[in-house]
C-alpha positions in Angstrom: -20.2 12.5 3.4 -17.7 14.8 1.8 -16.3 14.4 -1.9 -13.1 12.5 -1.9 -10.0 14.8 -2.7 -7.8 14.2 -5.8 -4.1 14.2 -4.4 -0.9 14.4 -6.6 2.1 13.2 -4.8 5.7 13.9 -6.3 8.9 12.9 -4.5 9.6 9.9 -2.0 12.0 7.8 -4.0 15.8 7.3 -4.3 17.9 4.9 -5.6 21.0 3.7 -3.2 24.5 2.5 -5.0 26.6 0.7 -2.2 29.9 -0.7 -2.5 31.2 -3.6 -0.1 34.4 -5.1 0.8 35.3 -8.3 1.9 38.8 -8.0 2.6 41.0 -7.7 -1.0 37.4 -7.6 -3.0 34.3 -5.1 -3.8 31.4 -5.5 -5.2 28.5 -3.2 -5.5 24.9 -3.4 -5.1 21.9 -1.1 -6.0 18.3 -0.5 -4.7 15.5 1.4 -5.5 13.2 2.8 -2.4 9.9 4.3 -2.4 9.1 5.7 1.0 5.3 7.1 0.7 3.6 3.5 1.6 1.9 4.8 4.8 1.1 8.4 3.5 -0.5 6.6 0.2 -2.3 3.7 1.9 -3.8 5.8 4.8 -5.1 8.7 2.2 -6.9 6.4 -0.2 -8.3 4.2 2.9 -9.8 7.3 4.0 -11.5 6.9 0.1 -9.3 9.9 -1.3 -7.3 9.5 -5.0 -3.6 9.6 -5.0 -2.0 9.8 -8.2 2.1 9.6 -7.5 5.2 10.4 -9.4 8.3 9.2 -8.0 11.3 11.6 -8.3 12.7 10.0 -11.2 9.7 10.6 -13.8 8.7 14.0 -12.5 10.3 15.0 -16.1 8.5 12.4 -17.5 5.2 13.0 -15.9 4.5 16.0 -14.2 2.8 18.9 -16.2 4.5 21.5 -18.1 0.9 23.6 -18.1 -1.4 24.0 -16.0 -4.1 21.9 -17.9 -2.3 18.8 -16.5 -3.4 19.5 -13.1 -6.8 20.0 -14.1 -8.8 17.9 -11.4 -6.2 17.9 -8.8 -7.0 19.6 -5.0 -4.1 19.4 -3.6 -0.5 19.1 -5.0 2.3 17.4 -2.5 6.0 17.7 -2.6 8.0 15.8 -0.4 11.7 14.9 -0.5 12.0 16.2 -4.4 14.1 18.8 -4.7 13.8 22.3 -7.3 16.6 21.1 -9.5 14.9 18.3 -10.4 11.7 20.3 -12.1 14.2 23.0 -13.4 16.7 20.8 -15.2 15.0 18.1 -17.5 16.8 16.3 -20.0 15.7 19.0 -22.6 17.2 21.7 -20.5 20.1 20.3 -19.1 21.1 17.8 -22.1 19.8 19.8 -25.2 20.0 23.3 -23.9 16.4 23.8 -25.3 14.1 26.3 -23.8 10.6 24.7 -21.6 7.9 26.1 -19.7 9.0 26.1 -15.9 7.4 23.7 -14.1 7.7 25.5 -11.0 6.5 29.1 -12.2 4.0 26.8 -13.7 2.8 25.2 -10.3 3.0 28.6 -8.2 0.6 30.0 -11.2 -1.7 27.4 -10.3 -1.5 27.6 -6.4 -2.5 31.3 -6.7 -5.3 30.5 -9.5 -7.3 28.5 -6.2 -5.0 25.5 -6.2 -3.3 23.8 -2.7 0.2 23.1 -2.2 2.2 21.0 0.7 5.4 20.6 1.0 6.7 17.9 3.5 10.1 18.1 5.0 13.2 15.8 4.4 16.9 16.2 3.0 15.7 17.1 -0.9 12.4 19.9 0.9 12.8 23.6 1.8 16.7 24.3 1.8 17.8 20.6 2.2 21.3 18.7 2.5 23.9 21.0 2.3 21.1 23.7 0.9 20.6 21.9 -2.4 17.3 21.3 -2.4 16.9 25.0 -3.2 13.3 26.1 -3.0 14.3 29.7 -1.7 15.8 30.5 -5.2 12.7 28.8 -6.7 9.7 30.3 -8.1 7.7 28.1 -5.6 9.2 30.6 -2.9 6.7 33.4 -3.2 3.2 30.9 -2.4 5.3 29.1 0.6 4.3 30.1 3.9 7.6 30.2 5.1 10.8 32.1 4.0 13.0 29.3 3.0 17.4 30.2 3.4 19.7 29.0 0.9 21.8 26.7 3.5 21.6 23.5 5.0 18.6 24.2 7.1 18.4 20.5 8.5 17.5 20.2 12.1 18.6 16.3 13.8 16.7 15.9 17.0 17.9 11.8 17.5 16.2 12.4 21.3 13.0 13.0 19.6 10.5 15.2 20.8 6.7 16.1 20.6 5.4 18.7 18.2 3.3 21.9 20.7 0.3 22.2 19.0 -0.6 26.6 19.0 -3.7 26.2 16.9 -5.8 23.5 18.0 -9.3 25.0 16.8 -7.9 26.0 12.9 -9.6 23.3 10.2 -7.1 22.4 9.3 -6.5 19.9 12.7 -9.8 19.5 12.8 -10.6 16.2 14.9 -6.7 15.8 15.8 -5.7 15.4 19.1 -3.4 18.1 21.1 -0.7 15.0 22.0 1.7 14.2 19.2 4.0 11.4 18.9 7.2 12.0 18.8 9.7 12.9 16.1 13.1 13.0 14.8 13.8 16.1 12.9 12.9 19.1 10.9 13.9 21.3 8.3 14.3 24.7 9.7 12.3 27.6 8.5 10.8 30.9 9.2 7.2 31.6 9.2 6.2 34.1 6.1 4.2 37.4 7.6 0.5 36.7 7.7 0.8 33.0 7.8 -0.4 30.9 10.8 1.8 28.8 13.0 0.0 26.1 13.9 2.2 23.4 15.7 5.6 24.8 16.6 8.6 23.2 18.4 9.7 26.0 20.9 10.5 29.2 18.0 10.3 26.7 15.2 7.3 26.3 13.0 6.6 22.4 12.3 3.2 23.0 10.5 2.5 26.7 9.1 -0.5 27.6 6.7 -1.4 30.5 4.6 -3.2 31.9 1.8 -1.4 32.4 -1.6 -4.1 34.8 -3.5 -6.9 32.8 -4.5 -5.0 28.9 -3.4 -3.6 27.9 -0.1 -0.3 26.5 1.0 1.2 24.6 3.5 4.9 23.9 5.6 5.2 20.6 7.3 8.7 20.6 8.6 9.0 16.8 9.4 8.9 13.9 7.4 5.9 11.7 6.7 8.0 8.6 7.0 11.5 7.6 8.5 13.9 8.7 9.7 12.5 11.9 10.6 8.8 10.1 11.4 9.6 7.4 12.9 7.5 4.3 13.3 5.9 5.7 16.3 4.6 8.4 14.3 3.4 7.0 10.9 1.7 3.8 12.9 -0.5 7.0 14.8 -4.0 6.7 15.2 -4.7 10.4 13.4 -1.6 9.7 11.2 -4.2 9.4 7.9 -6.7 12.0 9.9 -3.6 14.6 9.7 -3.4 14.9 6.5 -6.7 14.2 5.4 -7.7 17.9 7.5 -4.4 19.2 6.4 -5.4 18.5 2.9 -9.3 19.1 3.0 -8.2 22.8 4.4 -5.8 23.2 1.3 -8.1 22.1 -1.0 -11.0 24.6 0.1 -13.0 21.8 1.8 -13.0 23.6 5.2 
């Protein structure tokens, strides 16, 4: 039986302010979402750990150095965009100089480390480009070349992902038929990296080395809208990413 992997997952939260009116009158309401249940309970019923930090404490909580990661296989971004590791309260309130969490966490992908990032309106480029990993340190260990604009892709018809690699570990034991899905974030595949599920010329799962570590693209979501039900109730739904993540972490 193989050794369980230590995941961190950042991202997957947002808090939603709405105002209603009722004919002369407003009021306002506000929720707090965390959108990660699936991805979280599949992982650690597969017997892996899953440490997460929602998007509002990754300035509380995730590492300035890389001694806070010390344990961890894989790293997983999803949803969280750069700003919100470049421009912590000390930065952006105080004006004081910090390590950079990023240039920190591409350090550590190179040192041996794994990296994902999962697609959504805060990954890659994001809404209206401000998600902003191509002006990011994290750029250089991506497998794909990441633009500056709003690199959002809607598919509301749906359509299934073409898998091009089925033999690579990193799908080992998942089928060739995909369940549908709803969207991407657009991207280019980075030279020497391996497109392994495409939709027509666009990569939807890329891989590739980053020196000594290993890093990964998927282009979808891991929940709705982009996954939809259909998707995230998928029989290799937690076999996905457990391959996905045993090949980052050096397993396969």
């Amino acid at each position: 039986m193989r050794p369980p992997l230590s995941i961190l997952l950042v991202g997957e939260s947002w808090f939603t302010y709405s105002v209603h009116q009722k004919g002369f009158d407003t009021f306002e309401t506000a929720d707090y979402t965390e959108g990660a249940g699936e991805f979280i309970a599949a992982l650690r019923g597969l017997g892996h750990e899953v440490r997460y930090i929602p998007s509002h404490r990754v300035d509380a909580e995730f590492p300035t150095e890389a001694g806070g990661l010390e344990g961890v296989d894989v790293v997983v971004l999803s949803d969280v965009g750069a700003n919100t590791f470049l421009l912590g309260k000390a930065t952006f309130a105080r004006s004081e100089i910090v390590p950079n969490r990023l240039e920190m966490l591409a350090a550590w992908v190179r040192d041996g480390g794994g990296l994902l990032m999962i697609g959504g309106y805060m990954s890659f480029g994001g809404i209206d480009g401000k998600a902003r990993y191509g002006r990011s340190p994290l750029a250089a260990v991506l497998p794909v070349v990441v633009g500056d604009h709003d690199d959002r892709t809607e598919v509301p018809e749906g359509f299934v992902p073409e898998v091009r690699q089925p033999g690579h570990p990193a799908l080992a034991g998942i089928p060739a038929e995909w369940p549908r899905v709803l969207g991407y974030n657009r991207v280019e595949p980075r030279d020497g990296a391996s497109v392994l599920v495409a939709r027509a010329g666009d990569p939807i799962l890329v891989v590739g080395d980053a020196a000594a570590g290993r890093a990964a693209a998927f282009t979808p979501d891991l929940a709705p809208h982009w996954a939809p039900p259909e998707f995230v109730s998928w029989d290799a739904y937690g076999l996905l990413w457990q391959s996905l993540l045993g090949w980052l972490a050096h397993r396969t």
